[in-house]
KOLLUMGU-892379 format. One line per field, with one value per residue: residue number from 1; chain; residue in one letter; x, y, z of N, C-alpha, C in turn. Coordinates in Angstrom, 2 decimals, padded with zeros to 5 digits, always signed. Example, Ala and Ser with C-alpha at 12.3 -4.5 7.8 and 13.67 -1.06 7.14 Angstrom:
BEGIN
k	c(1, 2)
c	c(A, A)
r	c(a, s)
nxx	c(+013.19, +012.85)
nyy	c(-005.69, -002.25)
nzz	c(+007.80, +007.08)
caxx	c(+012.30, +013.67)
cayy	c(-004.50, -001.06)
cazz	c(+007.80, +007.14)
cxx	c(+013.20, +012.90)
cyy	c(-003.30, +000.03)
czz	c(+007.80, +007.87)
END
This chain:
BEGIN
k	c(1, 2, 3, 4, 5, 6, 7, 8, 9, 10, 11, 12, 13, 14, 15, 16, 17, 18, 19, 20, 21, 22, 23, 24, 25, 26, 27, 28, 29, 30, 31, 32, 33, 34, 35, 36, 37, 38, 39, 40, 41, 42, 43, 44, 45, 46, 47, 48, 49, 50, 51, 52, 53, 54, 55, 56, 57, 58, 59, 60, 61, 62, 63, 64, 65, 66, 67, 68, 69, 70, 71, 72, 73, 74, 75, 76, 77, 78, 79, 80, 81, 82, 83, 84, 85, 86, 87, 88, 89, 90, 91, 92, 93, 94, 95, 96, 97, 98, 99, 100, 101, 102, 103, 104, 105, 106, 107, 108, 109, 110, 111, 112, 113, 114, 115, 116, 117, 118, 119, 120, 121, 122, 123, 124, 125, 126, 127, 128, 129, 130, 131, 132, 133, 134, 135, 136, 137, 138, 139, 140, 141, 142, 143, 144, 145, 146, 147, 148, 149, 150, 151, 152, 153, 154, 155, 156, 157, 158, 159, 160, 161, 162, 163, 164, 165, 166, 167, 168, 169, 170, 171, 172, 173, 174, 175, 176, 177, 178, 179, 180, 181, 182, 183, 184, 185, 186, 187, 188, 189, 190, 191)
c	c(A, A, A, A, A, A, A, A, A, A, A, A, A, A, A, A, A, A, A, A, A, A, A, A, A, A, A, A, A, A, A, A, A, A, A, A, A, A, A, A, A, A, A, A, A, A, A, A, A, A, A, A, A, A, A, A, A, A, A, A, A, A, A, A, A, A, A, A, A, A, A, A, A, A, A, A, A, A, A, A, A, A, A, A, A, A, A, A, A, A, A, A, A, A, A, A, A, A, A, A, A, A, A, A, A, A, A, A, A, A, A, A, A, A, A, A, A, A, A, A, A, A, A, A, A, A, A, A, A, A, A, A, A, A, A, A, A, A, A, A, A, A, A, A, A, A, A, A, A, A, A, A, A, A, A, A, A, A, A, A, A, A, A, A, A, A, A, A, A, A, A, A, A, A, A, A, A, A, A, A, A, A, A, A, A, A, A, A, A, A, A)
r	c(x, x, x, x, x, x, x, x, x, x, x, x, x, x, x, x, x, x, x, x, x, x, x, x, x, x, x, x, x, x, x, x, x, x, x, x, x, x, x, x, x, x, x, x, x, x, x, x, x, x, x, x, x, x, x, x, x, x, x, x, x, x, x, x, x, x, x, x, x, x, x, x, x, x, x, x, x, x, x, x, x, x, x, x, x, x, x, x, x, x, x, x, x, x, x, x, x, x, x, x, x, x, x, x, x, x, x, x, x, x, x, x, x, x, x, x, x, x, x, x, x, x, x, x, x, x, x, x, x, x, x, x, x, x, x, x, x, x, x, x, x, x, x, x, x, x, x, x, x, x, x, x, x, x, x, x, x, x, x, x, x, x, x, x, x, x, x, x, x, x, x, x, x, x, x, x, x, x, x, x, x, x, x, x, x, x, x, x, x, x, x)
nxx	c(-049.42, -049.40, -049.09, -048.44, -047.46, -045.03, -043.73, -042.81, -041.02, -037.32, -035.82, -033.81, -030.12, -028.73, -025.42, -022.60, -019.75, -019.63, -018.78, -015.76, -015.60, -016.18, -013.85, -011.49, -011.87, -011.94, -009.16, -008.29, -009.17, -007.88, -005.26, -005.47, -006.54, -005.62, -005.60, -006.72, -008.31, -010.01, -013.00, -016.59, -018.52, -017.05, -016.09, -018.24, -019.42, -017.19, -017.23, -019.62, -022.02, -024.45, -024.25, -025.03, -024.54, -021.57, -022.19, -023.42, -021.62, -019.31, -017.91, -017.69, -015.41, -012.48, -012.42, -012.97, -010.68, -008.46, -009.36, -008.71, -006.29, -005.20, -005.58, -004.46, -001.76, -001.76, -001.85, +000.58, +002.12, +002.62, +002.99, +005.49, +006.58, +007.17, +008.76, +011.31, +011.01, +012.44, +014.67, +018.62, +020.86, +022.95, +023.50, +021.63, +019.53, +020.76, +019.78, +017.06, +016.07, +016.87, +014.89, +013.22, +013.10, +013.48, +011.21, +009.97, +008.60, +005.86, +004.47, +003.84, +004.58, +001.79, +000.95, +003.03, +002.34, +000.11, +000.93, +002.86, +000.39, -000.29, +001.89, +001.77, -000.74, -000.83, +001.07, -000.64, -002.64, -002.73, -003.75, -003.84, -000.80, -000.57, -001.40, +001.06, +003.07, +002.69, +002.58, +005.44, +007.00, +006.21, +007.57, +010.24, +010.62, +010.65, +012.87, +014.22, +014.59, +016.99, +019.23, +020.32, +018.49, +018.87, +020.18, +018.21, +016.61, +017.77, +018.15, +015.29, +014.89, +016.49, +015.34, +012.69, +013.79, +015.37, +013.14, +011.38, +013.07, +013.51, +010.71, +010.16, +011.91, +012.82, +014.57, +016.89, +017.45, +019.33, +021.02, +020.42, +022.38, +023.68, +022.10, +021.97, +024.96, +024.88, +022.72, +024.77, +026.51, +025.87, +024.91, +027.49, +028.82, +029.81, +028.95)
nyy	c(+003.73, +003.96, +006.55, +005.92, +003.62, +004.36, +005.92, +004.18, +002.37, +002.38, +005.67, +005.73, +006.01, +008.57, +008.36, +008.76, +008.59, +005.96, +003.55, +004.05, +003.92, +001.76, +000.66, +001.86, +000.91, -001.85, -002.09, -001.21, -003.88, -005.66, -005.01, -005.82, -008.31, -010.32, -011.45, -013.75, -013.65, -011.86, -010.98, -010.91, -009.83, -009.73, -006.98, -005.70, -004.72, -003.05, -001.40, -000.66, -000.92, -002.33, -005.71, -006.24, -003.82, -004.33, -006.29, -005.31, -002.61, -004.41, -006.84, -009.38, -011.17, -011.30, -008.85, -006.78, -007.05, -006.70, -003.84, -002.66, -002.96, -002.14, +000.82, +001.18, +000.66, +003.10, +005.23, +004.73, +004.68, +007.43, +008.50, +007.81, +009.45, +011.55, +011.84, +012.44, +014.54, +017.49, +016.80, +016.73, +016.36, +014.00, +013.03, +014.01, +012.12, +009.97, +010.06, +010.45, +007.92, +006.57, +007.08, +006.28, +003.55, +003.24, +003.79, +007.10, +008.43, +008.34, +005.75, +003.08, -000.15, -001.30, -000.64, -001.83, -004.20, -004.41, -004.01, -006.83, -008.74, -008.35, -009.30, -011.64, -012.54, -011.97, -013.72, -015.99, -015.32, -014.50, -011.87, -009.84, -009.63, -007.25, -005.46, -005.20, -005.06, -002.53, -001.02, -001.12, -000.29, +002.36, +003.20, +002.73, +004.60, +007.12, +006.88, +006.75, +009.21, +009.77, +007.94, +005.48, +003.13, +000.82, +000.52, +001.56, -000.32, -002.05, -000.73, +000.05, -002.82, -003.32, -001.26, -002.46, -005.22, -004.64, -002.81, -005.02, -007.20, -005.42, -005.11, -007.59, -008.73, -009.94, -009.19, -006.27, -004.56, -003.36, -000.16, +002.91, +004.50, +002.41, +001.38, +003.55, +003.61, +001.10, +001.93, +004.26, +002.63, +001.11, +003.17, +003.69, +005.74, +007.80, +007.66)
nzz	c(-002.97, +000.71, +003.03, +005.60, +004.49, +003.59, +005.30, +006.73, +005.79, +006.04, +005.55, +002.26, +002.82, +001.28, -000.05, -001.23, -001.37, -000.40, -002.05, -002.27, +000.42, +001.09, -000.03, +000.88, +003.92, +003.46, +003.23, +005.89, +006.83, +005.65, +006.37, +009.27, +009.14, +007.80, +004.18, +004.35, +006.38, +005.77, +004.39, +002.99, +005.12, +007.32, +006.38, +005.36, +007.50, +009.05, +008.14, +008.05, +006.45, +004.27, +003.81, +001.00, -000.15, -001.09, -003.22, -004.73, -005.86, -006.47, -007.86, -006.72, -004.23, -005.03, -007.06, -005.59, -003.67, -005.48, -005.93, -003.99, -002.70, -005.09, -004.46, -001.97, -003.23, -004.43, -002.82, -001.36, -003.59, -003.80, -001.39, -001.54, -003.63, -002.92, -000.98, -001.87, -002.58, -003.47, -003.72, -004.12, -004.15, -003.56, -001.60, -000.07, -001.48, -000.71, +002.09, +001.22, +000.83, +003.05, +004.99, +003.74, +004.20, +006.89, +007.66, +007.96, +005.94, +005.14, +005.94, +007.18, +009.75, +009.59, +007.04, +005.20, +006.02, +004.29, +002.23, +002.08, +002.54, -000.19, -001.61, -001.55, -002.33, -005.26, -005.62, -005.74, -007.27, -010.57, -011.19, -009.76, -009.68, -012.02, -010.24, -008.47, -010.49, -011.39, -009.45, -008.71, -011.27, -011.20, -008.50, -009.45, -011.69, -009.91, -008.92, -011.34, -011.50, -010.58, -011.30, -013.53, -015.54, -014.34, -012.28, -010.54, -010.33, -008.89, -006.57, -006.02, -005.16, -002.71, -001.28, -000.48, +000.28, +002.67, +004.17, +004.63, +005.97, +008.55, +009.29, +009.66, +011.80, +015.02, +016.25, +017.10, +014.07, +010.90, +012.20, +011.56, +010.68, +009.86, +007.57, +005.89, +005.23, +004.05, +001.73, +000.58, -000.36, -002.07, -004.04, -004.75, -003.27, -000.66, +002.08)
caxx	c(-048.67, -050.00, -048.26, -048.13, -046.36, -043.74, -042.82, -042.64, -039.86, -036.35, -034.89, -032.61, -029.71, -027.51, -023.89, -022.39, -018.89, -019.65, -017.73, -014.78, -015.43, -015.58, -012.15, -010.46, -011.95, -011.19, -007.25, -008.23, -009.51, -006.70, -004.54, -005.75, -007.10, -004.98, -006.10, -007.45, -009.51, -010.81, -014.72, -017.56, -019.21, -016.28, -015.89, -019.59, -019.60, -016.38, -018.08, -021.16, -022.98, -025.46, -023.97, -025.74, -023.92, -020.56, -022.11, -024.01, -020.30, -018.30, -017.96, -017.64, -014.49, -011.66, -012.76, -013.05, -009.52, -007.77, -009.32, -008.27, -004.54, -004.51, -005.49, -003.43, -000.50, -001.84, -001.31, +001.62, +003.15, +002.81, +004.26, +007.23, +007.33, +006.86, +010.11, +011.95, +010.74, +013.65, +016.08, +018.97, +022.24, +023.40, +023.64, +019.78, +019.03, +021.12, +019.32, +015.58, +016.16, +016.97, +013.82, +011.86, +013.50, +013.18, +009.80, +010.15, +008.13, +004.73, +004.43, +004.07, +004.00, +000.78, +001.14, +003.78, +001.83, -001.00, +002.09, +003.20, -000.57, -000.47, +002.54, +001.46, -001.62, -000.12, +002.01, -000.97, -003.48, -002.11, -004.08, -003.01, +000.62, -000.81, -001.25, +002.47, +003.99, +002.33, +003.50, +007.20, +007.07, +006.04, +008.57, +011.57, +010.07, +010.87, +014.55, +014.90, +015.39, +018.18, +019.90, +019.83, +016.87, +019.14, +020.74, +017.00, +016.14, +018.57, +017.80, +013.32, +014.86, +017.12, +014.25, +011.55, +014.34, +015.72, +011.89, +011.12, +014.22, +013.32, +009.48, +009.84, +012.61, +012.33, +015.80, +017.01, +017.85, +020.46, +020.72, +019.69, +023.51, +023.88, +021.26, +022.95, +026.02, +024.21, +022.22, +025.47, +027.68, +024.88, +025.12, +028.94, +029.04, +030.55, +027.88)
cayy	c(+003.52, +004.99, +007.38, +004.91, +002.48, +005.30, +006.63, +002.67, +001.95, +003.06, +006.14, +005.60, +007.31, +009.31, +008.30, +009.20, +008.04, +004.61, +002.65, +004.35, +003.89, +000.44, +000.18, +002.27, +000.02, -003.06, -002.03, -001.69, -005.11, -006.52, -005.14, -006.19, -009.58, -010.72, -011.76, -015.19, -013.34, -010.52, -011.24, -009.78, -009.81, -008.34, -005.52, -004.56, -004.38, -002.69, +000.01, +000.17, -000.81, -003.49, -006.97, -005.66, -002.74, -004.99, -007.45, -003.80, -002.12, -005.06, -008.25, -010.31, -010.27, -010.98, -007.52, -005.64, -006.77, -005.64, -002.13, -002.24, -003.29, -000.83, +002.09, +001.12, +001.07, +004.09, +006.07, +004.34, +005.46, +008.87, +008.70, +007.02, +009.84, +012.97, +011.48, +012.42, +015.99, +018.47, +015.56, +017.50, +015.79, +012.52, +013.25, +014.16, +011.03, +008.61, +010.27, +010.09, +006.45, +005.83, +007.53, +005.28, +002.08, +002.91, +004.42, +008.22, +008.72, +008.53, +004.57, +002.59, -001.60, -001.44, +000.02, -002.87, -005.33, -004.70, -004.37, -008.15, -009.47, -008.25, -009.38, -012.91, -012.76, -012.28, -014.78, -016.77, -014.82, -013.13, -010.69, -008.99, -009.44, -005.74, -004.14, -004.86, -004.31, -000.92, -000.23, -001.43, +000.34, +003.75, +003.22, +002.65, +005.82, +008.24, +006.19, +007.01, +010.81, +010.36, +006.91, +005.05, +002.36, -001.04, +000.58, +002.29, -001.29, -002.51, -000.14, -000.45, -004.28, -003.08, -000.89, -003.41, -005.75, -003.70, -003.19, -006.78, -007.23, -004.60, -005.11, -008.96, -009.13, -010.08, -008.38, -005.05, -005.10, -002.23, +001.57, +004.59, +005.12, +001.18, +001.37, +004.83, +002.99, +000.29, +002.69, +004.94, +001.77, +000.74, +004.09, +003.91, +007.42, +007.56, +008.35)
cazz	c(-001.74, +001.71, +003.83, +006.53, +003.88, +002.84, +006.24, +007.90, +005.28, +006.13, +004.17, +001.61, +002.94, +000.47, +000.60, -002.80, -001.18, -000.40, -002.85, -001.69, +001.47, +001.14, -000.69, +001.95, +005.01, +003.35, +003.50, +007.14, +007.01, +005.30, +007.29, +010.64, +009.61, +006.30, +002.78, +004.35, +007.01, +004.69, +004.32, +002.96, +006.44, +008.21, +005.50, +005.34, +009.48, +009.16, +006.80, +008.31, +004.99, +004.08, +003.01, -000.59, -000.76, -001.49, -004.42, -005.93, -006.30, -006.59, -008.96, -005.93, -003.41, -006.14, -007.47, -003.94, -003.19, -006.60, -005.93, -002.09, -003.20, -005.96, -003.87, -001.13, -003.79, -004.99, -001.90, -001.22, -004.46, -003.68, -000.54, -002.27, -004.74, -001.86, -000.20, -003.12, -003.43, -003.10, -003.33, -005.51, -004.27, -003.67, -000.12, +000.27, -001.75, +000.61, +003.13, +001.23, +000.90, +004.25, +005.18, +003.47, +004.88, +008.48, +007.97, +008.36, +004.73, +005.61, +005.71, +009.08, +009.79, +008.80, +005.39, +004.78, +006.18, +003.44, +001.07, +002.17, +001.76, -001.61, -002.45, -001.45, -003.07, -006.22, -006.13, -006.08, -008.31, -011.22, -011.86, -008.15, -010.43, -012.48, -009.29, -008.09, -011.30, -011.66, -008.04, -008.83, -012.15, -010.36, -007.85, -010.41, -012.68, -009.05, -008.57, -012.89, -011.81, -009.84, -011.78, -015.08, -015.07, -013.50, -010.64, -009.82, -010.33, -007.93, -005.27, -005.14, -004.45, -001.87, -000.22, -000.18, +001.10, +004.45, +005.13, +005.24, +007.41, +009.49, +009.48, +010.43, +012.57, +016.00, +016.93, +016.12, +012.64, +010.51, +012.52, +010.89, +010.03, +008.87, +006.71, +005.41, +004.99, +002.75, +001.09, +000.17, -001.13, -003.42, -004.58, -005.12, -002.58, +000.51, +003.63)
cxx	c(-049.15, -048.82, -047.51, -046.61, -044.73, -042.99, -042.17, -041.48, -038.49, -036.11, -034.07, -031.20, -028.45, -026.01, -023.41, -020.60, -018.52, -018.82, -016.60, -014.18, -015.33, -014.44, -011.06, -010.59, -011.39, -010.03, -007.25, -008.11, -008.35, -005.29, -004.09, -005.92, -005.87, -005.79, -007.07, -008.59, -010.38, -012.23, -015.74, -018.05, -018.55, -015.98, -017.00, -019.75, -018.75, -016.46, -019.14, -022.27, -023.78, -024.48, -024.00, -025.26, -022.07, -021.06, -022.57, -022.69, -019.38, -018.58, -017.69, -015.89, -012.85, -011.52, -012.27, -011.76, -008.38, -008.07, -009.25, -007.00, -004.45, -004.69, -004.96, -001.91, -000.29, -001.31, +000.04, +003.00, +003.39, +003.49, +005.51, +007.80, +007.73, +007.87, +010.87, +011.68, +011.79, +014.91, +017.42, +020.40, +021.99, +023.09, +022.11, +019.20, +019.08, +020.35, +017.17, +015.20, +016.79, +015.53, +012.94, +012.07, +013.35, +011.91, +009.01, +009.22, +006.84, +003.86, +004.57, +004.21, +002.81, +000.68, +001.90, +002.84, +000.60, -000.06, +002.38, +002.05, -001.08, +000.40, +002.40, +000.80, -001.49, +000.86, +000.74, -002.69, -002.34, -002.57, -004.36, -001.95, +000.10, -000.72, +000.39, +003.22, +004.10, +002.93, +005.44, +007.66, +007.33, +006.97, +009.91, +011.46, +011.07, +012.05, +014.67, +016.26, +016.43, +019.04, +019.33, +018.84, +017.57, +019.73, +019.56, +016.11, +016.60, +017.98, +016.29, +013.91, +015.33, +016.03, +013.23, +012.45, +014.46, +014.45, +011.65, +011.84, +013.68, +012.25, +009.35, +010.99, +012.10, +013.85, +016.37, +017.73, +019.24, +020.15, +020.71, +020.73, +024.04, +023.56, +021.77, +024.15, +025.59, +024.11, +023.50, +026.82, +026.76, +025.20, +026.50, +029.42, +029.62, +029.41, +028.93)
cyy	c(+004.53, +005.54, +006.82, +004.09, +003.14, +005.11, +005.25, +002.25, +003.24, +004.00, +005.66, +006.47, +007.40, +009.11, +008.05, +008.49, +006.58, +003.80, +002.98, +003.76, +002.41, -000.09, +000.17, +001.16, -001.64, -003.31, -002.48, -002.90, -006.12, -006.27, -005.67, -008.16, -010.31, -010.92, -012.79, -015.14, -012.16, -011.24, -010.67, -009.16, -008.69, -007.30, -004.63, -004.18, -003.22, -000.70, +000.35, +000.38, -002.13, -004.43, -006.78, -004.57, -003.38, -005.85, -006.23, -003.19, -003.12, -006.63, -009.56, -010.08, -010.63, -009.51, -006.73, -005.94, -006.08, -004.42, -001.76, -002.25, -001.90, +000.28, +002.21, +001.38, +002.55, +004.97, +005.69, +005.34, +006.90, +009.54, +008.65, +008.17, +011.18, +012.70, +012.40, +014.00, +016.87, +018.11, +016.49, +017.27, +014.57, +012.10, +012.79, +012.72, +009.91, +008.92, +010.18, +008.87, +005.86, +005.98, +006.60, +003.92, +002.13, +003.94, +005.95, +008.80, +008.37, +006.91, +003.73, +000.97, -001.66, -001.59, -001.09, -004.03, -005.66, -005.12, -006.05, -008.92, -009.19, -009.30, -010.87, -013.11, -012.75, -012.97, -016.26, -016.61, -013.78, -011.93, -009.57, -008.68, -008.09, -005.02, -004.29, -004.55, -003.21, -000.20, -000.06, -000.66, +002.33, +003.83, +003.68, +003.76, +006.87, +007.77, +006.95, +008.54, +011.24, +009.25, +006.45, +004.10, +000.94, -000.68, +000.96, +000.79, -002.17, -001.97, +000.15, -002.00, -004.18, -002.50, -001.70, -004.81, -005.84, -003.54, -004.24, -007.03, -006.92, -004.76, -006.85, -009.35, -009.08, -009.71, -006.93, -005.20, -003.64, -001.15, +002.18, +004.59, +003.94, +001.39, +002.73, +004.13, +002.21, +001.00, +003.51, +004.12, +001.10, +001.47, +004.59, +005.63, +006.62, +008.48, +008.84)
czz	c(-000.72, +001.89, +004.77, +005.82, +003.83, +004.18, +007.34, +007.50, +005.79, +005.27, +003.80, +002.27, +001.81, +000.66, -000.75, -002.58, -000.59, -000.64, -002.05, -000.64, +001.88, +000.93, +000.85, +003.48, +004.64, +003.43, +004.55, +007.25, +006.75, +006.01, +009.11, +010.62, +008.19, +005.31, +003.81, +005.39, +006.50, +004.21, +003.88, +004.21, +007.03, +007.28, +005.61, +006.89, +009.56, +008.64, +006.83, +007.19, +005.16, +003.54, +001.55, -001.34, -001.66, -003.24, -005.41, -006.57, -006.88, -007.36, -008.08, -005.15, -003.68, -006.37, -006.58, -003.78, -003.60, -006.16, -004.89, -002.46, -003.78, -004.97, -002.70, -001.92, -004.58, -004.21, -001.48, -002.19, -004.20, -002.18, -000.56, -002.92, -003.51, -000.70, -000.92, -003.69, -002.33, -002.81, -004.95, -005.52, -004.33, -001.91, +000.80, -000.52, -001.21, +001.76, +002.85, +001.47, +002.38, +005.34, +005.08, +004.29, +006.53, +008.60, +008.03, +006.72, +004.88, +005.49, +007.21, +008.84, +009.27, +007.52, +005.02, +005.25, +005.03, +002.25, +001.33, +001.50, +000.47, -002.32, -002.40, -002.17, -004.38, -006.31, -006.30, -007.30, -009.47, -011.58, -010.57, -009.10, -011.45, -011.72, -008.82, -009.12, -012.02, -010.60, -008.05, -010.12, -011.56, -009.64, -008.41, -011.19, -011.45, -009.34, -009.81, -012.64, -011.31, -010.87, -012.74, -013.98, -013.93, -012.10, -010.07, -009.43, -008.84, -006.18, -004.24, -004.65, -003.05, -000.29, +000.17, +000.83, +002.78, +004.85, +005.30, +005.91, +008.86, +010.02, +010.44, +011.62, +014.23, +017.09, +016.21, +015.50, +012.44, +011.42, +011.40, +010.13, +009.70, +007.71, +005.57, +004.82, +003.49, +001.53, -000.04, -001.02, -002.29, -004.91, -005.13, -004.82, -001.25, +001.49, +004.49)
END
């Protein structure tokens, strides 16, 4: 091989975080465009990668979406659990859980909106149905440390509820100190 030949071809360039970086943009993607506009095309544009770099990492775009979901529910969960840190009454718990429902826990429309096109997509793939019932599992685990397992059960329904309310409504939905209210009679406390 000449010199000419070497230096005419593009470098390779080094990007050791790639994969990743694909996962994380495809959230973007899915969040901006939904499941049904999610694309290879618009992902690799989106990511500034080759078309080639998607089928090299990924088993095709089944694959790529599972490990966009999961690591969207991944970070998710940990926002869920980092509500919940230094929660040591009842008081501070009616008040973590109201947090989460009107958004104040590090979770925006967005973040729910990827949450929704998941939760669609598993209803029509099941094997999306692992990533939500690892996410809903994790969820109900944080609830355990304050309540037995059916009321913790009760109350991830309750939260995923009031956000969907809240997230789709097209009028203003519960206040701060509704939603408190709710939250506190669930809990058989008095807000």
């Amino acid at each position: 091989m000449s010199t000419e030949t070497g230096a005419a071809r593009s470098a390779r360039r080094y990007d050791p975080d790639r994969k990743m970086r694909i996962i994380d943009v495809t959230v973007d993607v899915i969040a901006e465009h939904g499941v049904a506009g999610t694309t290879h095309r618009r992902i690799a544009a989106a990511a500034d990668v080759p078309l080639g770099s998607l089928t090299y990492h990924f088993d095709g775009l089944v694959d790529l979406l599972a490990q966009a979901f999961r690591r969207h529910a991944e970070r998710m969960s940990r926002s869920y659990e980092a509500a919940f840190d230094g929660v040591s009454t009842t008081a501070q718990l009616i008040d973590a859980i109201t947090d989460l429902i009107h958004g104040d826990a590090d979770a925006d429309p967005r973040d729910w909106a990827v949450a929704y096109e998941l939760y669609l997509a598993a209803l029509r793939d099941p094997a999306l149905r692992t990533v939500t019932e690892s996410w809903m599992r994790t969820s109900r685990a944080v609830l355990e440390r304050f309540m037995d397992p059916t009321t913790a059960r009760g109350i991830d329904a309750l939260i995923e509820g009031l956000v969907m309310h809240k997230t789709l409504a097209t009028t203003p939905g519960a206040t701060r100190a509704e939603t408190r209210e709710i939250v506190a009679r669930q809990l058989g406390a008095t807000a």
